[in-house]
N, C-alpha and C positions, 0 to 999 in steps of 0.2 A: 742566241740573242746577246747584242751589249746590255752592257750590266755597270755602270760608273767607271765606263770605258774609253776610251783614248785610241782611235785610230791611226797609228803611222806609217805611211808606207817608206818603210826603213827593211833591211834586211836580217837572217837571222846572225848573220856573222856577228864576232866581235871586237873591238880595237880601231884604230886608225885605216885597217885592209880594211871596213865591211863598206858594204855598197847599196844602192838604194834597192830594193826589191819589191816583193809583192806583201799587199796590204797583211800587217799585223794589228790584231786583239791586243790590244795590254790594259788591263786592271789593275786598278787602285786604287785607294781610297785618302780621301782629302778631309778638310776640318766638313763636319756638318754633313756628314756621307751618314752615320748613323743617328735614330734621336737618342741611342742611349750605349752609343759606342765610344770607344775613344777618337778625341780630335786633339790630337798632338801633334797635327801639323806636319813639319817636316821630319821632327824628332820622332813621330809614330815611325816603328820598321814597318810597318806596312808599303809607307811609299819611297822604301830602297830600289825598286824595278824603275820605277818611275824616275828617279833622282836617275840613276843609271844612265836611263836615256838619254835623259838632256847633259848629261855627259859624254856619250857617246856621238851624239847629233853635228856638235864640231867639227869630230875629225872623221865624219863620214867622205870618202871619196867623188860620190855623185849624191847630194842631197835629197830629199821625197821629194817631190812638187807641189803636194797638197798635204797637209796635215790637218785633221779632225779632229777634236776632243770635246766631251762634255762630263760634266760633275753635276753636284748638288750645289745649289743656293749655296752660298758662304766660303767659295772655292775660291772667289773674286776677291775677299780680303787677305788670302794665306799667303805667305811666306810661300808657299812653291808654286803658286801662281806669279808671284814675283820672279822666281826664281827660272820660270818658264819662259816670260814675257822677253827678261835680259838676256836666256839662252837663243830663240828667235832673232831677236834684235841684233846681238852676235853674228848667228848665220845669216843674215841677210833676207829673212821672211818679213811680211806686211803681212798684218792680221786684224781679225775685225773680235770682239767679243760680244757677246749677248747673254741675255737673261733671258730665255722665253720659254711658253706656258702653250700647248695647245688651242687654247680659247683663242688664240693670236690670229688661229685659222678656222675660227670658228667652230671649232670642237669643243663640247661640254665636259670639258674634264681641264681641270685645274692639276698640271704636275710641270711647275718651274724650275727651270734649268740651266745650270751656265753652260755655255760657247763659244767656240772658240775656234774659230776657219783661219788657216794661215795657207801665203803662198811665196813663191820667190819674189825677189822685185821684180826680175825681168816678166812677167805673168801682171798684168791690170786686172783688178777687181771689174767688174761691170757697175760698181757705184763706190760712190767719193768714204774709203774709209775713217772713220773720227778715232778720235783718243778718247772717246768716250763707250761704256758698255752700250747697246741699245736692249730696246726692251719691247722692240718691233723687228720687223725683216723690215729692209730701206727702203721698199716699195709701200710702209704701213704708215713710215713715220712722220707724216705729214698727217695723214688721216686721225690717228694717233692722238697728236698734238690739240688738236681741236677739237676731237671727242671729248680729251681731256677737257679742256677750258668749256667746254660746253657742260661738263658734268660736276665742274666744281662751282658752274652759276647756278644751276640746279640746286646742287646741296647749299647756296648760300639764299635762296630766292626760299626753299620748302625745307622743312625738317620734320622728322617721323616725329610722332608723338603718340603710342599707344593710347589706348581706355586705360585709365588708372585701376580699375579693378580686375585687369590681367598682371599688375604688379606683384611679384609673390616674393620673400625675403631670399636667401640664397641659403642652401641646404648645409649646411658648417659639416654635414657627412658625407657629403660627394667625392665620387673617387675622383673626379677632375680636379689636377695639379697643376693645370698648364700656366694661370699664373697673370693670366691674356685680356684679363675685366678689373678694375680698378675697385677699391671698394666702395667707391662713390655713385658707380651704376650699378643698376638696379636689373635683375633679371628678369625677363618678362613668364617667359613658360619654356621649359626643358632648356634649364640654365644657357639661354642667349641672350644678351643684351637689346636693346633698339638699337643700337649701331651697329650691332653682328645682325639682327633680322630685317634693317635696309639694306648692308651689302648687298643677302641674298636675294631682296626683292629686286635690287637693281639688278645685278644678275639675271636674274629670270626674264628681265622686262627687254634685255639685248637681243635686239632681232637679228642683230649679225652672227649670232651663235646658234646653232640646230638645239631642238628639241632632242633628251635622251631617247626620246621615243624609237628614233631615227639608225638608234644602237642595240636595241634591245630585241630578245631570239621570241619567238612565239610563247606564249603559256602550253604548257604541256607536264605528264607526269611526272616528268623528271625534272621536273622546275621544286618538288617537295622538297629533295634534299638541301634544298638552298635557303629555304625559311628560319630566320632565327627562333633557336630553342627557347622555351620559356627563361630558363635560367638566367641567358643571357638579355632578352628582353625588362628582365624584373630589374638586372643589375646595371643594364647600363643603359636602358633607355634614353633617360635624360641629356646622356654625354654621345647619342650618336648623329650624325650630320644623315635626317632622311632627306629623300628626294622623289619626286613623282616621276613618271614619265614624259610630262609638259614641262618641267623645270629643265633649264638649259645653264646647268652647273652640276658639277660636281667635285667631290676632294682627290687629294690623291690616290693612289691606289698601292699600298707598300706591301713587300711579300709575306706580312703578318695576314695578310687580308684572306678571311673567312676562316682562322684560327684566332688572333686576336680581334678584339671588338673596336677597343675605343685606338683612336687617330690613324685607323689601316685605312679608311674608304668608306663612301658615303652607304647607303643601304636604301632601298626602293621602296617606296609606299608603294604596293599592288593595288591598294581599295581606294580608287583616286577620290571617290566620293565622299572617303571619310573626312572632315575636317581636323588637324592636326591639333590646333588648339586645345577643341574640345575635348579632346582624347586629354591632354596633358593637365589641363584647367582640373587644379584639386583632384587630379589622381594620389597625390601621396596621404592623401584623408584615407583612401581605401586601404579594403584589406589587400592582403597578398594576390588573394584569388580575385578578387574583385579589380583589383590594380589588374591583373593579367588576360582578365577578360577585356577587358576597356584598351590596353594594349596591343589584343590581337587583333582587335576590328581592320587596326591600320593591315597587316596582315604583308609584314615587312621582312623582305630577304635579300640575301646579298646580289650582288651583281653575281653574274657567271663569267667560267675564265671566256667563253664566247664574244660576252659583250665588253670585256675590258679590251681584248683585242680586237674588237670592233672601234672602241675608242681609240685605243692605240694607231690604230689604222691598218694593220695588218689585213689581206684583202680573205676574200671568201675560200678561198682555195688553203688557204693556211689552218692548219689543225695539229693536235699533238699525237702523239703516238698511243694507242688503248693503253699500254703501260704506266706510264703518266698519272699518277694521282692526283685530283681534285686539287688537293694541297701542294704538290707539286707544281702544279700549272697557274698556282694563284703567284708562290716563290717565283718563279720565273717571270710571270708577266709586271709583277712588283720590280723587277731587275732591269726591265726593260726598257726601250726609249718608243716617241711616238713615230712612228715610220712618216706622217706627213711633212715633221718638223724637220728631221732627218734631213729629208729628201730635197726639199727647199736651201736646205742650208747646202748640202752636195753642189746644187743648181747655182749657188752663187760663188761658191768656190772653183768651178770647172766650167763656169760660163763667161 
């Protein structure tokens, strides 16, 4: 699977001799590739291969015709995104870039990504390229546009306003550092604001987006292993993003996911009946075990690697090898991109 990967159909030779060949893998990593790695840009040695390239790209004899690449969010301000754009420009490519997020195609899973389709000139796009990123596929962004403006009359015509006696102060011992709420808002219950708990209701309320439901493998025995531990329910409840099976959202999915807890990936309420509030509303009055009872009603476990690759899009036929550990397969599909967005973006580059 790609992995913050770069497609080029370049060849393996090297120098001024090398000639266009058949599709190459190259990795690398760019600013905002990790949350808690180095982003040093061009100065990181990590992206020497990659520098390489667009060194080599010049004095290529017969150029690729199509070039692919995607990164992480944040790849669109770097110094080697620049440094990419002038090398194209050089060789004589048009190219489109983009930012897009599954949800784009109606998929419940929220994982944004930069883009980047280049081709020769002598090669037309199928639609009018901008100097601008997009943050649709060009067949969206008219629709797009007015969803937009439609949903910023919305949030100016109605505003959320919880019950005040869901107010609850914000816990000054939370492992959450992300840094992401002012302290002028108020957290309503399992540290979200009203303005984090409308996003997700708009969210949910997208009828253009499928139901998780839609992704998810039958209940069966082997669904146990996948329930979080007490340990981890006591510590970090508060800080994780659940979600039902009727909810049509969800977070990323990073290959910490089903090893680490807080910001790998959303987790499934199983007991849809439970109400979430209720569960959260003055649980930290309780004791340990009383806290732990009241949290298991929800009776919340992680996605499986199944349904992430059902998210992803990967079709029924794709599976891992028995070898493959649990953990393994979450690392890898944490690595991976979504094969619908892919495929789309293929389609507009070769069409």
């Amino acid at each position: 699977m790609l992995s913050k990967s770069q497609v080029l159909r370049v060849g393996r030779e090297d120098g001024a001799g090398a000639r266009a060949g058949a599709v190459q893998r190259h990795r690398w990593d760019a600013p905002g590739a990790d949350r808690i790695g180095l982003q040093g840009d061009v100065s990181d040695p990590r992206t020497n291969s990659f520098l390489y390239i667009l060194d080599i790209l010049p004095r290529l004899q017969r150029l690729p015709k199509y070039i692919l690449l995607e990164n992480v969010k944040g790849f669109e301000t770097s110094s080697a995104r620049n440094k990419l754009v002038e090398t194209l420009k050089k060789c004589g490519f048009k190219y489109q870039e983009f930012l897009l997020s599954p949800t784009c195609l109606g998929i419940p899973n929220s994982r944004l990504r930069y883009f980047l389709i280049a081709k020769l000139q002598s090669e037309l796009f199928s639609f009018q390229a901008s100097g601008q990123i997009l943050e649709n596929f060009p067949d969206q962004e008219a629709k797009a546009s007015v969803k937009h403006r439609v949903a910023e009359g919305l949030e100016k015509e109605s505003s959320f306003t919880p019950p005040k006696e869901e107010h609850i102060e914000p816990n000054s011992d939370s492992d959450d550092s992300s840094g992401q709420c002012s302290q002028k808002e108020e957290f309503i219950f399992k540290l979200e604001t009203a303005k984090e708990m409308e996003k997700k209701q708009n969210q949910d309320s997208d009828l253009s987006i499928q139901m998780l439901k839609d992704f998810l493998e039958k209940d069966g025995e082997e669904m146990s292993q996948f329930f979080l531990p007490p340990k981890a329910l006591l510590r970090y409840a508060f800080l994780l993003d659940i979600v039902t099976p009727s909810c049509r959202r969800s977070t990323c999915f990073t290959k910490g996911y089903g090893h680490y807890v807080e910001g790998t990936g959303s987790v499934l309420q199983t007991a849809e009946d439970v109400q979430l509030e209720s569960v959260f509303k003055s649980v930290e009055m309780l004791s340990e075990e009383e806290k732990l009872m009241k949290l298991s009603t929800l009776k919340l476990r992680y996605f499986t690697p199944r349904e992430i690759a059902n998210l992803h899009g990967f079709p029924p036929e794709f599976g891992f090898p028995d070898k493959i550990t649990v953990k393994q397969r979450y690392r890898l599909l944490g690595n991976s991109l979504n094969v619908h967005v892919v495929a789309k973006l293929i389609s507009l580059l070769t069409g």
